[in-house]
C-alpha positions in Angstrom: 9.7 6.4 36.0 6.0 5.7 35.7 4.7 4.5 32.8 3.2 7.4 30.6 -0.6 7.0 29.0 -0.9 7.8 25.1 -2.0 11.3 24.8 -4.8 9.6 23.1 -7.2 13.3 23.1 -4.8 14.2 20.0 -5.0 11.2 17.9 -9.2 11.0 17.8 -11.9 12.8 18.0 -14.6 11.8 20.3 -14.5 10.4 23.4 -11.4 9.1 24.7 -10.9 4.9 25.4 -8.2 4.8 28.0 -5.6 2.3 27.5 -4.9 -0.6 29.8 -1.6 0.0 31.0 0.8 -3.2 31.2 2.7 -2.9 34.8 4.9 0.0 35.6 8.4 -0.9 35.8 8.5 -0.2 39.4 8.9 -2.9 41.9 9.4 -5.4 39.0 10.4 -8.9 40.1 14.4 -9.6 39.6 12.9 -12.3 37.1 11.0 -10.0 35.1 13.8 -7.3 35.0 15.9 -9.9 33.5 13.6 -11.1 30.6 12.8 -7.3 30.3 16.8 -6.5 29.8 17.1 -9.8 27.7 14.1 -8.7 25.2 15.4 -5.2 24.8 19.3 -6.0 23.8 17.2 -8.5 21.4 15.6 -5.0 19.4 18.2 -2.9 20.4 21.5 -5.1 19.3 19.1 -7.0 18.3 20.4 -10.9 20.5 19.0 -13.6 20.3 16.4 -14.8 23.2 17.3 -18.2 24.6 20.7 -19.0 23.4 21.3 -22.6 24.3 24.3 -24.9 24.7 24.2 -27.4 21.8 23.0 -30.8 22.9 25.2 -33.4 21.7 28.9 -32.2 21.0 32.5 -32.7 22.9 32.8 -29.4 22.2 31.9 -25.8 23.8 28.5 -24.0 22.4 29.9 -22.0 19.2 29.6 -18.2 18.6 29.1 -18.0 14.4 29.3 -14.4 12.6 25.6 -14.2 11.1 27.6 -13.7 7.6 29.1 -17.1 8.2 25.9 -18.7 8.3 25.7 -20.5 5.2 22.7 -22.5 5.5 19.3 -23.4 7.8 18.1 -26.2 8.6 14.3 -26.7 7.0 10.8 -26.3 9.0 7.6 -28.4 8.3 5.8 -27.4 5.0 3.2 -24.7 6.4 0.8 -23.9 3.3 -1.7 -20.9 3.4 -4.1 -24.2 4.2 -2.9 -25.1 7.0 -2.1 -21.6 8.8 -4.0 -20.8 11.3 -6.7 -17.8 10.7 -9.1 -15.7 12.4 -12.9 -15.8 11.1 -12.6 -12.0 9.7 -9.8 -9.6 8.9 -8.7 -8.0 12.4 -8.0 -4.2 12.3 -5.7 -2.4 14.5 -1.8 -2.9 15.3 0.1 -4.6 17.4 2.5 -4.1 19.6 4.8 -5.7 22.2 4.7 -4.5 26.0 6.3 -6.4 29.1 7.5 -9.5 26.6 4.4 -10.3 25.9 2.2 -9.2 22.4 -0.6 -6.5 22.6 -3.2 -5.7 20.3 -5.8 -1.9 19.9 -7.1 -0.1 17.8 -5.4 1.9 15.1 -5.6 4.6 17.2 -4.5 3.2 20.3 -7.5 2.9 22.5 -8.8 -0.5 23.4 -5.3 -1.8 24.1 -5.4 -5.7 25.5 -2.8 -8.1 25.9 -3.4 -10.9 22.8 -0.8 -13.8 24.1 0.6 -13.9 27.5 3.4 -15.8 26.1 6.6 -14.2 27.0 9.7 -13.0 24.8 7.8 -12.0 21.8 9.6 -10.0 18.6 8.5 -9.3 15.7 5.1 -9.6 15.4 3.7 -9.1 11.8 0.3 -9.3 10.3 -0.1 -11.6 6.9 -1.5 -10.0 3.9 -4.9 -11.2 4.5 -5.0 -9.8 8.0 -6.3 -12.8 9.5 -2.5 -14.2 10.7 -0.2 -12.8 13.2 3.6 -14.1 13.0 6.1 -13.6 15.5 9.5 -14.9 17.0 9.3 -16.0 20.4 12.3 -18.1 22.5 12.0 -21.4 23.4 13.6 -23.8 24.8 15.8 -24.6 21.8 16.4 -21.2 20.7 14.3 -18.8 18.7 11.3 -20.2 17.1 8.7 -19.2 14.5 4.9 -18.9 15.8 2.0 -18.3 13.9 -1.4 -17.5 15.5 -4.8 -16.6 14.2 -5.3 -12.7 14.5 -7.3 -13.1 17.8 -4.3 -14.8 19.5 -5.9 -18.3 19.6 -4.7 -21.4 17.8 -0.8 -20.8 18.4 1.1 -22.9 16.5 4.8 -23.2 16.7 6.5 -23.8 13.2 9.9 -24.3 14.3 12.9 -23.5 15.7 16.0 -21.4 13.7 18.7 -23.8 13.6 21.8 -25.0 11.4 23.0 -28.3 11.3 21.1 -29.2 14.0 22.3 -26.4 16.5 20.8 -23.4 17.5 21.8 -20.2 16.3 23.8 -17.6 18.3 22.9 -14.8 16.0 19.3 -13.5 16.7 16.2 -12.8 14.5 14.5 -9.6 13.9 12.7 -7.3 11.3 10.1 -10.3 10.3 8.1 -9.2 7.1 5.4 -11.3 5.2 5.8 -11.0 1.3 2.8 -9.7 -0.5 1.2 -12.9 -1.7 1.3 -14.5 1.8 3.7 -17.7 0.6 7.1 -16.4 2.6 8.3 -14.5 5.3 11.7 -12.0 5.4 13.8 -11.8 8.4 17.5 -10.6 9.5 20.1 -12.8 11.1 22.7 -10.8 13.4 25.4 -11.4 15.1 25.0 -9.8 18.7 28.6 -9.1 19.2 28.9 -7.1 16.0 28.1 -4.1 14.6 25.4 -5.0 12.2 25.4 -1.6 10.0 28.6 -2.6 9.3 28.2 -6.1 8.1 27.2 -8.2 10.9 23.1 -8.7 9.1 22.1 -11.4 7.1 18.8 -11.0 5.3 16.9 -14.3 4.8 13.8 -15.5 3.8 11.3 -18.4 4.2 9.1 -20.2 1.9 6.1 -21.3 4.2 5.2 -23.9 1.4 8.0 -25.8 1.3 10.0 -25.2 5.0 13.0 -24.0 3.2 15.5 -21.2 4.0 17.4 -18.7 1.4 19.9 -16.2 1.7 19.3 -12.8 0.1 21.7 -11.2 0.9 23.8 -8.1 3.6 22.1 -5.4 4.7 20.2 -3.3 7.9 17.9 -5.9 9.9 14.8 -4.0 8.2 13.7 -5.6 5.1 10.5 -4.7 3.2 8.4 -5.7 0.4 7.7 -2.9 -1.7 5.4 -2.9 -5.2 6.1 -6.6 -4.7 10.1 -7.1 -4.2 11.8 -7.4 -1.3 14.5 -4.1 -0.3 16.7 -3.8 2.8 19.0 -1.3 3.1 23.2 -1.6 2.1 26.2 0.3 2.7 27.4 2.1 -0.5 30.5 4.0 0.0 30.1 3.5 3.7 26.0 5.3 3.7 23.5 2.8 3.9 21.4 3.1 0.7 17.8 0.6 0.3 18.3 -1.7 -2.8 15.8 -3.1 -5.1 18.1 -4.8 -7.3 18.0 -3.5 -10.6 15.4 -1.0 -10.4 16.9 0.5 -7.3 17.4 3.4 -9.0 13.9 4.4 -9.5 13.0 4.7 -5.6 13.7 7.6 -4.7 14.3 7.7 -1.0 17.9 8.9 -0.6 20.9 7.5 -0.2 21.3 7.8 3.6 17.6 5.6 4.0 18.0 3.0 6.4 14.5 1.2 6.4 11.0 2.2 4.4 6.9 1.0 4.9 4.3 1.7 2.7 0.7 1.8 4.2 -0.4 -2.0 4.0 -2.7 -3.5 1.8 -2.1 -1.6 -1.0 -4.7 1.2 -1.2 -4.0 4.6 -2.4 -5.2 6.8 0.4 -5.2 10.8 0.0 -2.6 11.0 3.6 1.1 10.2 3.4 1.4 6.6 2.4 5.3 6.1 2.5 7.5 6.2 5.6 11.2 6.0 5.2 13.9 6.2 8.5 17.0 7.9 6.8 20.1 10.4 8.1 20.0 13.7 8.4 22.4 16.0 10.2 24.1 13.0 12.0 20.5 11.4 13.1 17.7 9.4 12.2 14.5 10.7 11.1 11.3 9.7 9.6 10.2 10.5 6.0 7.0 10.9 5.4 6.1 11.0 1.1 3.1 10.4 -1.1 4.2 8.8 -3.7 7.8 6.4 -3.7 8.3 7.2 -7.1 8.8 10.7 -7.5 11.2 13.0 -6.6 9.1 15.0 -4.0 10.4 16.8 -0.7 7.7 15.2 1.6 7.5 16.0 5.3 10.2 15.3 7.8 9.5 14.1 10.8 12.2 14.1 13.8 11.9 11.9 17.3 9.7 13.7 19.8 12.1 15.4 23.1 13.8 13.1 24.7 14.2 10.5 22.1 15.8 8.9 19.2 15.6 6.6 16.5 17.6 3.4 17.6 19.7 1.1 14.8 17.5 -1.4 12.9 14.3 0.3 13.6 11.4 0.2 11.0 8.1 2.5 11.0 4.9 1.4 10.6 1.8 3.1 8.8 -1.9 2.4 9.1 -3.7 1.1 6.3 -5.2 4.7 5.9 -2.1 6.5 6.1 -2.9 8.7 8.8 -0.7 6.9 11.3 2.5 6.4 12.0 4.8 4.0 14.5 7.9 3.5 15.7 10.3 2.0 18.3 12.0 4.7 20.2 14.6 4.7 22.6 14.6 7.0 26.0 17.8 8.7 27.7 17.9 5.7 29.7 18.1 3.5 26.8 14.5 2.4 27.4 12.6 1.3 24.4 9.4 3.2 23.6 6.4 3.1 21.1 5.8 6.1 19.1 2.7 6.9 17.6 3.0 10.4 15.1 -0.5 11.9 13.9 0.2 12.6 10.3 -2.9 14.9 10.1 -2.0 17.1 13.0 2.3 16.6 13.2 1.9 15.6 16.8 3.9 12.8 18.5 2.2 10.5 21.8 4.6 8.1 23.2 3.8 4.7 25.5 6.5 3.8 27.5 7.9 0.7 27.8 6.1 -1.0 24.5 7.9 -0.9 21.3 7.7 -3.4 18.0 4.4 -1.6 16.5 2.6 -3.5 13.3 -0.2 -2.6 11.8 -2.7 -4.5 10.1 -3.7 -3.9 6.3 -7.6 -4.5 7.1 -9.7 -1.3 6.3 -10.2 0.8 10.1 -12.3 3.3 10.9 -10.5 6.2 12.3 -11.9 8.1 14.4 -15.5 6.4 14.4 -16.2 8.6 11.5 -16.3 7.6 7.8 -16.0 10.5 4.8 -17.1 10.4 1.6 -13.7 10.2 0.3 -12.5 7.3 2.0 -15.6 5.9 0.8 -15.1 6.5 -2.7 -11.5 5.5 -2.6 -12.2 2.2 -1.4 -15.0 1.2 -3.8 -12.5 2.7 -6.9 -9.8 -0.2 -5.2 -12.3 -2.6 -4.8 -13.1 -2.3 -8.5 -9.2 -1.6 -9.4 -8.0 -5.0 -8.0 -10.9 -7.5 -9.2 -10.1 -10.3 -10.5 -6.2 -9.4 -10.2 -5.7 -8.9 -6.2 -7.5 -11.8 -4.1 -5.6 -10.2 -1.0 -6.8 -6.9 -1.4 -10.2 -8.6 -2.5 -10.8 -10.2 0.8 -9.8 -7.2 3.3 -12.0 -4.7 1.6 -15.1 -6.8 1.7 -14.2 -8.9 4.7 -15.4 -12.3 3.0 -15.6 -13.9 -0.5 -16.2 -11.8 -3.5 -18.8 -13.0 -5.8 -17.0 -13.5 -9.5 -19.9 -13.7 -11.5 -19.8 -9.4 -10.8 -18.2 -8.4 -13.4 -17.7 -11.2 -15.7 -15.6 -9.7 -18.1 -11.8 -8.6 -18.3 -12.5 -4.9 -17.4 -9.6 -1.9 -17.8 -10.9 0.2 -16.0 -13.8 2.1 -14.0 -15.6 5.5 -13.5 -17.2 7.2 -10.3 -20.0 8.7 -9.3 -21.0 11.1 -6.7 -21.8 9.1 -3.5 -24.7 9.2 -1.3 -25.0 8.9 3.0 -26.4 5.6 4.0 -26.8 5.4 8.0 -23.2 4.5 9.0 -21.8 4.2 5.4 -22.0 5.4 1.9 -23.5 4.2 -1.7 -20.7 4.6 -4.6 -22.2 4.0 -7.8 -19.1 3.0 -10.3 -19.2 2.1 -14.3 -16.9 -0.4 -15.1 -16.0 -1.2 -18.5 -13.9 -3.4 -20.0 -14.0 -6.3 -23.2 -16.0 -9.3 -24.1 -16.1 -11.6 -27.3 -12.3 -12.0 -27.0 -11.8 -8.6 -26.3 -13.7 -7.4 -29.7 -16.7 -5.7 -28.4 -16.8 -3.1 -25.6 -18.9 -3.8 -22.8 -19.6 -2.0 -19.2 -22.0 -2.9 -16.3 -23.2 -0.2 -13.7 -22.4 -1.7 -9.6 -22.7 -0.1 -6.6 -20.7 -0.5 -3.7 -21.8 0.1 0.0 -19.1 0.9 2.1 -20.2 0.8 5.9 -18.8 1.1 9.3 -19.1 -2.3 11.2 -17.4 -2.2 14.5 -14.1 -0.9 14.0 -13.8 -2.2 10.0 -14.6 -0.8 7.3 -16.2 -3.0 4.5 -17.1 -2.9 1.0 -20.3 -4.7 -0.6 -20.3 -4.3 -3.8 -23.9 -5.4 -6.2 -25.3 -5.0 -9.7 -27.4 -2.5 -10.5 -28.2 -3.6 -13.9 -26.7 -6.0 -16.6 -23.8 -6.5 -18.3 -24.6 -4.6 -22.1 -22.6 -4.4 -25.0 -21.3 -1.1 -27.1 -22.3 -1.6 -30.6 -22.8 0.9 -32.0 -21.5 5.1 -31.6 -24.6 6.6 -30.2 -24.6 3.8 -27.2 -21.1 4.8 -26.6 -21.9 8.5 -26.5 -24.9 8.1 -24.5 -22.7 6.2 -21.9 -20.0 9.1 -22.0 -23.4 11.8 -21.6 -24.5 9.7 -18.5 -20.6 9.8 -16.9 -18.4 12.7 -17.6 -18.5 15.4 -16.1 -18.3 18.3 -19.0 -20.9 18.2 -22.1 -19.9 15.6 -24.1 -21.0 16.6 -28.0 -19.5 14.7 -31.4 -19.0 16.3 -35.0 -21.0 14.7 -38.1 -19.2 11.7 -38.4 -18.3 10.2 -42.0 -20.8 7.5 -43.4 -18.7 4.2 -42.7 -17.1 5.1 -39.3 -17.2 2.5 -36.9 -16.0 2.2 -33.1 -12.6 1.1 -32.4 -11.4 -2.0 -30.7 -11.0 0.1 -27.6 -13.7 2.0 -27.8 -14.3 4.0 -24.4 -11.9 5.3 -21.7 -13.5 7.2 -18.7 -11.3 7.8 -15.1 -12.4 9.6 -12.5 -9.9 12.4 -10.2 -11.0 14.4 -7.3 -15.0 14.2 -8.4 -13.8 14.7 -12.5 -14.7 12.2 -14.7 -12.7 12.3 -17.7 -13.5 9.9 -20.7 -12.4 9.5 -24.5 -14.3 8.1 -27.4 -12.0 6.2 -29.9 -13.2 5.9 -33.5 -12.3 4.1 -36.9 -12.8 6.3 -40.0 -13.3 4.9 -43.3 -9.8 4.0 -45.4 -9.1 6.3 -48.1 -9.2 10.2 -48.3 -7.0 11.1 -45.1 -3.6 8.9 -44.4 -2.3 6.0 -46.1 -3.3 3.5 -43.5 -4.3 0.3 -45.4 -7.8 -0.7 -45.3 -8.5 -0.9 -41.6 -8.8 3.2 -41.8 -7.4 5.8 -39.4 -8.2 6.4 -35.7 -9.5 9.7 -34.2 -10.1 9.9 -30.6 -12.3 12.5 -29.2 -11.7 13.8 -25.3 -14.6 15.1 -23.4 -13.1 16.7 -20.1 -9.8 16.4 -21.1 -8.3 17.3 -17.8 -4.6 15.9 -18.5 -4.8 15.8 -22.4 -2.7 19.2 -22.8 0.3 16.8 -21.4 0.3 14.6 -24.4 3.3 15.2 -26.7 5.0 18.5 -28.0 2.6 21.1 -27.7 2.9 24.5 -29.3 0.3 27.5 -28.9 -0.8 28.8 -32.6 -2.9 32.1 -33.3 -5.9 29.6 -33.6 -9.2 30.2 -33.0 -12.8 27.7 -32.3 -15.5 30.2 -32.9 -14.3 32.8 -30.7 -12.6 30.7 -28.5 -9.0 30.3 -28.3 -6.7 26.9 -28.8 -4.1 25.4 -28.8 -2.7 22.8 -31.3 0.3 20.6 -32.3 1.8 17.2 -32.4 1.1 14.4 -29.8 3.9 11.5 -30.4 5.6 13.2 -33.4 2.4 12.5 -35.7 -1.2 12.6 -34.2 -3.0 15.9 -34.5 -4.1 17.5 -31.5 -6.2 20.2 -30.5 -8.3 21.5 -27.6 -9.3 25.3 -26.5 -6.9 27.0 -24.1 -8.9 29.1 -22.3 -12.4 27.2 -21.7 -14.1 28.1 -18.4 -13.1 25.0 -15.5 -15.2 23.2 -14.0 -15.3 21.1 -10.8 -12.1 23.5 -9.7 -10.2 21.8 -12.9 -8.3 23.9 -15.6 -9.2 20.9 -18.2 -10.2 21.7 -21.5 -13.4 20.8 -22.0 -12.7 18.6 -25.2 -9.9 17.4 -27.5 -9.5 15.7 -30.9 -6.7 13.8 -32.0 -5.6 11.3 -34.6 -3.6 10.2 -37.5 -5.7 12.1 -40.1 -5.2 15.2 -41.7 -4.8 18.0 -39.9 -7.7 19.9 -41.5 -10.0 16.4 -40.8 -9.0 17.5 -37.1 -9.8 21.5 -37.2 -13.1 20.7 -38.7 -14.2 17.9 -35.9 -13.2 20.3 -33.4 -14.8 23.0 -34.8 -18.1 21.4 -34.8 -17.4 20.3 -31.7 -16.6 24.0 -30.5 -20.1 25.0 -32.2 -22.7 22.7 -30.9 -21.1 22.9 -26.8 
């Protein structure tokens, strides 16, 4: 059987980039049938590549359970210093084809062979997309490679071994851990039926060389939010564990393996991708969000093929795109690539292990306005508290000095077309003077198209300026939200609160609240700091808040609504205002531990002068 072409036309739009197909399986060399045959009862079982006899021993070579396997030996300290990287974050995936490691595009054109070094598994991108690591046999057994992201500079860490002997049971499923310092791996015993008990999960700190146990479970561990899960049989279904939160993901209990779209960003396509059971087979499901109970899409194998034991998608950084190893009728593996967007399946034959880098990609050769915004908000989301995610969105250093305060959060504005790319001008706010005075500073961020990355720039547009007084925080929330923002006569004596402005921005909505101090005495008995009131401008989630009970209440002519937010605050907004920016928000809110009458009158006045 010839070796099929992706159906590439499906996947982009624009010219098609024809893939450069590895050698058909026809006429193959003995040799090469063999290694071929080898590799795939590696994925497939998975076996280890290269068992060896053991060196130095009277006795015959010995054939240990992976569960028996109590201990490996250590590798060389490898620090993040002394891996080997590429010069820039490399987008794309990879894959391996004819034992050897492939790289292209994230959507499959431009596909090249990286490392003609035969009996690759496993390859995996590092969190900073500038690493590639792999297993590979050699002549000792299975050994750990790392390479820069261009395939140069390959550097063998060392062989998987204990007490000095190589390992019958093979290694698959390798995972970095978010922060870049360890790697996660199965051990499995070829003979034995792993879903049953014959996989060993392990990792490996890179910093120090050594080896720990984790625990049994399916050769596909993950980190997600942080922590590494692999699934476990529970009352003989396999079920994915994250200790004692495991509860809280809710991917079923017949999930067998999970990846969430890497480097983090929140992207509006499916970001989570889970292989689970359903009517006797494995599928794919495809969710938004990991944390909520939410049907999401599921995806079966395309005609003609099936989900193979111990396989683990992959997604694009996007979430547009997803992978897989397949396996044919013959028992052949395949790579399959599933276009979220358009529910359409392309399959390469004979390739199969697919990765996928977490460095922004273009897809498509187009950038929207969307993506644009959504990758200056994560710029500004992780600064300071992500390095990682730093690094990939602008492809370099990030200058510090930015935003030089501890910021909560950050606002958006409406971007504007730059030749390839897009201008997103963002507010971001946060505390200075030991966290006693609110401050803010206006940036932009240019997000362009370079090649096949995407990259975020982000620079000052002004300086950073403090919130002293209430006008200057008004006049920031006039410049900002998106819905008039008008205050009530305030009394003499009210000052701002610690936390003085909150803005966020949803589907082009800028929300943002204006917390005040009123003078002590007259309203609550709250000592001599005074009570709070917070006034919401665009109050698009602010009817959520507490137990909320509709009154015959009236603004002016308007209708409201009114009741208790956490058993004591005073709320109240109008029920019926017109929407804007296709949002049923209210158009303003009051709440606070005063008086309920103190409330009605703010919101009257409020109601009055909009």
């Amino acid at each position: 059987m010839a070796v099929r072409r992706w159906e590439l036309e499906d996947l982009v739009a624009g010219p098609v980039v024809s893939l450069v197909d590895p050698p058909v399986r026809r006429g193959r060399p003995v040799i090469a049938a063999t290694f071929v045959l080898l590799l795939i009862c590696t994925l497939a079982a998975p076996i280890a590549l290269g068992k060896t006899p053991t060196p130095v021993a009277p006795s015959a070579p010995r054939t240990i359970e992976a569960s028996s396997i109590t201990s490996l030996d250590r590798f060389r300290p490898f620090p993040g210093t002394r891996q080997p990287k590429s010069a820039a974050p490399a987008p794309g995936i990879l894959f391996v084809s004819c034992t050897h490691l492939w790289s292209a595009r994230s959507d499959g054109s431009g596909a090249h062979r990286l490392l003609d070094m035969p009996g690759v598994t496993s390859p995996t991108f590092s969190p900073s997309a500038r690493t590639i690591a792999f297993f590979a046999s050699s002549g000792a057994g299975q050994a750990l490679y790392l390479a820069s992201a261009t395939g140069t500079h390959v550097t063998r860490v060392g062989s998987l071994s204990s007490d000095g002997r190589s390992l019958d049971a093979g290694a698959t499923g390798l995972q970095w851990s978010p922060d870049g310092k360890r790697l996660a791996f199965a051990l499995v015993t070829p003979a034995y039926d792993y879903w049953s008990g014959g996989s060993e999960i392990w990792t490996l700190s890179l910093g120090s060389g050594r080896f720990r146990r984790v625990g049994s479970g399916a050769p596909t561990p993950s980190y997600v939010v942080g922590r590494l899960m692999f699934a476990e049989w529970i009352d003989g279904k396999p079920r994915l564990s994250l200790g004692p939160n495991a509860n809280r993901i809710f991917v079923g209990r017949s999930a067998r393996a999970i990846a969430l779209a890497p480097g983090r960003l929140s992207t509006p396509g499916m970001d989570v991708a889970v292989v689970r059971v359903a009517h006797g087979r494995s599928v794919f499901k495809l969710r938004h969000n990991l944390f909520r109970h939410r049907p999401g899409l599921l995806v079966r194998p395309p005609s003609g093929e099936r989900v193979p034991n111990g396989t683990e998608p992959a997604l694009t950084q996007d979430g547009t795109v997803m992978y897989s190893t397949l396996k044919d009728r013959s028992g052949q593996l395949d790579l399959g690539v599933y276009d979220i967007a358009r529910r359409h399946w392309s399959v390469r034959n004979y390739a199969w292990s697919a990765a996928t880098s977490p460095a922004p990609t273009a897809t498509g050769g187009r950038l929207g306005a969307r993506r644009a915004v959504t990758m200056a908000g994560e710029l500004v989301r992780f600064w300071g508290r992500g390095a990682i995610t730093e690094r990939l969105l602008t492809g370099g250093p990030v200058d510090k000095g930015l935003i030089p305060f501890e910021h909560q959060s950050y606002a958006t504005g409406d971007p504007t077309k730059i030749g390839r790319g897009w201008s997103v001008p963002i507010l971001v706010y946060g505390s200075g003077d030991r966290g006693h005075t609110a401050v803010y500073r206006d940036i932009d961020v240019r997000v362009q198209l370079r090649g096949t990355r995407l990259k975020a720039h982000p620079i000052a547009r002004g300086p950073v300026v403090k919130i002293e007084t209430i006008p200057q925080a008004i006049a920031l929330l006039q410049k900002w939200v998106t819905s008039p923002v008008v205050a009530p006569v305030l009394p003499a004596g009210t000052t701002l609160s610690r936390y003085a402005i909150s803005m966020w921005t949803y589907r082009g909505q800028t929300t943002g609240q204006l917390q005040l101090r009123l003078p002590p005495g007259g309203s609550t008995d709250q000592g001599p700091a005074g009570p709070n009131v917070t006034l919401a401008f665009g109050a698009a989630y602010f009817s959520g808040c507490g137990g909320i009970h509709a009154e015959p209440l009236t603004l002016g002519d308007q209708p409201a609504l009114s009741g208790s937010q956490a058993g004591f605050n005073s709320i109240v907004w109008p029920a019926t205002r017109r929407s804007y920016r296709n949002s049923n928000g209210a158009e303003f809110g009051v709440s606070g531990d005063v008086r309920r009458k103190i409330v009605l009158d703010f919101a009257t006045q409020m109601e009055a002068r909009s």
